[in-house]
TORNURO-744708 format. One line per 4 residues: their letters; for each residue x, y negated, z negated of C-alpha. Coordinates in steps of 0.25 Angstrom, whole numbers. Layout:
// TORNURO-744708
a	X/Y/Z | ...
This chain:
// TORNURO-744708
xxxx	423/-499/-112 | 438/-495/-109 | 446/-507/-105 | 452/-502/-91
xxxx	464/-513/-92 | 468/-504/-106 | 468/-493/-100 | 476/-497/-89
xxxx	485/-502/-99 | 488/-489/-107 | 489/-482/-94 | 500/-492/-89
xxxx	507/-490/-103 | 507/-476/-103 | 513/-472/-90 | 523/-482/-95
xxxx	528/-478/-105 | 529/-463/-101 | 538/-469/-89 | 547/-478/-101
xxxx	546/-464/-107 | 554/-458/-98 | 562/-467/-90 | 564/-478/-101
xxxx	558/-488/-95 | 545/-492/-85 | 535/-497/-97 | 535/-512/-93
xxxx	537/-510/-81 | 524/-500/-76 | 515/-508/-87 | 519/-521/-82
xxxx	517/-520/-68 | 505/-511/-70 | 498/-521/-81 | 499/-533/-72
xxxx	489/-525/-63 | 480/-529/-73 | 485/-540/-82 | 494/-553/-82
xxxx	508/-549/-83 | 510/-557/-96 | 498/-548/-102 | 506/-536/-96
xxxx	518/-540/-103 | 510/-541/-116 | 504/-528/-116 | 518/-522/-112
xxxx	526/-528/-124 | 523/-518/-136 | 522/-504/-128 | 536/-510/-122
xxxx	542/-513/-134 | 539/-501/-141 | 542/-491/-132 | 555/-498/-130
xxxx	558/-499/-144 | 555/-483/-144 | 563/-481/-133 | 575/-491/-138
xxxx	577/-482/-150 | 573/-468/-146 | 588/-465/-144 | 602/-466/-150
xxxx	608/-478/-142 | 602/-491/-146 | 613/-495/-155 | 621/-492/-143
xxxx	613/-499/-130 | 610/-511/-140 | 625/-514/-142 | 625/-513/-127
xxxx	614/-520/-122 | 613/-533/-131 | 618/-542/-120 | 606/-538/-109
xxxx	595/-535/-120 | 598/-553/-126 | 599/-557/-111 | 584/-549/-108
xxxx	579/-557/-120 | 583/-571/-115 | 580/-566/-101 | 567/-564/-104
xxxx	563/-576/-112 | 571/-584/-100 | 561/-578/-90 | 547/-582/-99
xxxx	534/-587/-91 | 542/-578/-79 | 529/-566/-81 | 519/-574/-71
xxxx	512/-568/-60 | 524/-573/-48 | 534/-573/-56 | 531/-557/-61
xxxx	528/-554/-45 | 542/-558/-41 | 548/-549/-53 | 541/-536/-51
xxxx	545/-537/-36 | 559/-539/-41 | 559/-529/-52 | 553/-520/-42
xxxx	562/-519/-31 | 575/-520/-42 | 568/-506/-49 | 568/-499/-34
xxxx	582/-503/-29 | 586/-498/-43 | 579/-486/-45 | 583/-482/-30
xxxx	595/-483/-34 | 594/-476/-46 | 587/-464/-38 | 598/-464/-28
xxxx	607/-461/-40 | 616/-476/-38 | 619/-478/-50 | 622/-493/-55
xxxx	634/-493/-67 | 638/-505/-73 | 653/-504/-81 | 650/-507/-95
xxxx	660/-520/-94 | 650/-525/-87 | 639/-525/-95 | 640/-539/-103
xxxx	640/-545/-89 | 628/-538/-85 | 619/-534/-98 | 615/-550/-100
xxxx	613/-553/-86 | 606/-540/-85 | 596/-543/-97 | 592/-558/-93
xxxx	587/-553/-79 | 580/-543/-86 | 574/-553/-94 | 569/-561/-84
xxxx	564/-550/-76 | 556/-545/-89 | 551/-560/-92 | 544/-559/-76
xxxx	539/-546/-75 | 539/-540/-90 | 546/-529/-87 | 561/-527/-90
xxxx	567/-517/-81 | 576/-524/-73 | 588/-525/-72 | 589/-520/-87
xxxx	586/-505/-82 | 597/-504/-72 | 607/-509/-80 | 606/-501/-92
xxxx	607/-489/-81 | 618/-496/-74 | 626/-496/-89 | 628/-481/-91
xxxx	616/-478/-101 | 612/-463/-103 | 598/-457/-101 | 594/-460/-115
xxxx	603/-472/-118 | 598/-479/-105 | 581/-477/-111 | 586/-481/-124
xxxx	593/-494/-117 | 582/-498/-110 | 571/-496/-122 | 580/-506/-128
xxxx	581/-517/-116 | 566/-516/-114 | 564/-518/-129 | 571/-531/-130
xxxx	564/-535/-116 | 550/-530/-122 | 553/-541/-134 | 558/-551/-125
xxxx	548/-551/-115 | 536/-551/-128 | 541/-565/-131 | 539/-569/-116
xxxx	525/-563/-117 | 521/-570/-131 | 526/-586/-125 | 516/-582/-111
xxxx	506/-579/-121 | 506/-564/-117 | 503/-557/-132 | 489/-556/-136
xxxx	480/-548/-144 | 472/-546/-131 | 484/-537/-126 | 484/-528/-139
xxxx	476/-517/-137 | 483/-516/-122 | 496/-516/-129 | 493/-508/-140
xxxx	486/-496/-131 | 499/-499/-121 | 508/-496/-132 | 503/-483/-136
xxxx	502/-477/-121 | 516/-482/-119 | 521/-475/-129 | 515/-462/-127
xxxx	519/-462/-112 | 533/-466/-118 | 532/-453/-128 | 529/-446/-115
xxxx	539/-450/-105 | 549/-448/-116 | 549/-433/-117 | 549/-434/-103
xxxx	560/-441/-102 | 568/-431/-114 | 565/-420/-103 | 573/-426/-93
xxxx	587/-425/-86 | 595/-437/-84 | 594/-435/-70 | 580/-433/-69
xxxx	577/-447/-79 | 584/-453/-69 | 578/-451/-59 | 564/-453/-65
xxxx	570/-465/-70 | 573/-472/-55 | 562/-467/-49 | 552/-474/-60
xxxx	560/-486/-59 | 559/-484/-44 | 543/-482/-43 | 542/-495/-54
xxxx	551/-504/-45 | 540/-499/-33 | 527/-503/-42 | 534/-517/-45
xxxx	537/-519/-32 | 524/-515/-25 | 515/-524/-38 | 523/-537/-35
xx	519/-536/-20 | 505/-533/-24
């Protein structure tokens, strides 16, 4: 008999990654709020952590600018570590409630923004203010709802990233979050063998969709990935908000 929850499972992953595909981002946050429909959100976590990691570690090194948003980004990529292991035991059921609410409204106000075409900049002398104190809430958000979207997305967009820099930037941040949030997950006793074979078909849907949504993605103007990219952002901040109230 076909278990119905692993099929919901690699239908979830699927439609994720072709959305990371081709906006760069979106796989823990659609699988997340869509797992916990069926699972604990520890579990959820679990599941998530290798499709997450190995689609970000494709995407952190399908391009030429590593070396370069590496040097840049250190400071926020150490503070989302500690951030993260200073929020553990934060992933309970009220505790993640209040964060997706949060998380929620924070992606509509900025993608609303975004589609209104304000654009937020931050000078580059900014940035060793902003970059740690940036990567520590995103730790702690990550810690309480598994997913590690804000405030990290915004401000690598507020920093002057191209198109391509910007996907490449963010497979790298949501890397080191993935590892992060793994030991989190391993001290809540969240990694078990009874998780693999939801994990392992996970993994191999995500990356097809992530194959997919990629050519998309090749295929499109910077305009035109821009608005696709707000207005994904726009209807995910829309689902979180809605799934806390329910």
């Amino acid at each position: 008999m076909i278990d119905a929850t692993l099929i919901f499972v690699t239908a979830v992953f699927a439609v994720a990654g072709f959305t990371k595909g081709v906006i760069g981002l979106g796989l823990p946050t659609i699988s997340m709020a869509l797992l916990a429909l069926v699972m604990p959100p520890v579990h959820a976590a679990a599941v998530l952590l290798l499709p997450s990691l190995i689609t970000n570690v494709w995407q952190m090194v399908a391009g030429r600018a590593l070396s370069a948003v590496s040097r840049r980004l250190w400071p926020m990529l150490i503070a989302i570590c500690f951030g993260t292991w200073a929020g553990l035991g934060l992933m309970a059921d009220e505790t993640e409630r209040f964060g997706l609410a949060l998380l929620g409204v924070a992606l509509v106000l900025y993608s609303v923004a975004g589609l209104a075409a304000f654009r937020l900049t931050l000078p580059r002398t900014w940035e060793p203010l902003f970059s740690p104190l940036v990567g520590a809430i995103t730790g702690l958000i990550t810690a309480a709802t598994g997913v590690f979207v804000i405030p990290a997305v915004p401000y690598l967009q507020a920093i002057g990233l191209e198109k391509e820099e910007l996907v490449q930037a963010l497979g790298l941040s949501f890397t080191v979050s993935t590892v992060a949030l793994a030991f989190n997950v391993a001290l809540q006793g969240g990694l078990n063998l009874s998780a693999a074979i939801e994990t392992v078909a996970a993994l191999a849907l995500a990356c097809v969709g992530m194959w997919i949504g990629q050519r998309v993605r090749h295929r499109m103007s910077p305009g035109t990935f821009r608005e696709w990219f707000f207005a994904a952002l726009l209807l995910l901040g829309l689902y979180l908000m809605a799934k806390s109230m329910l």
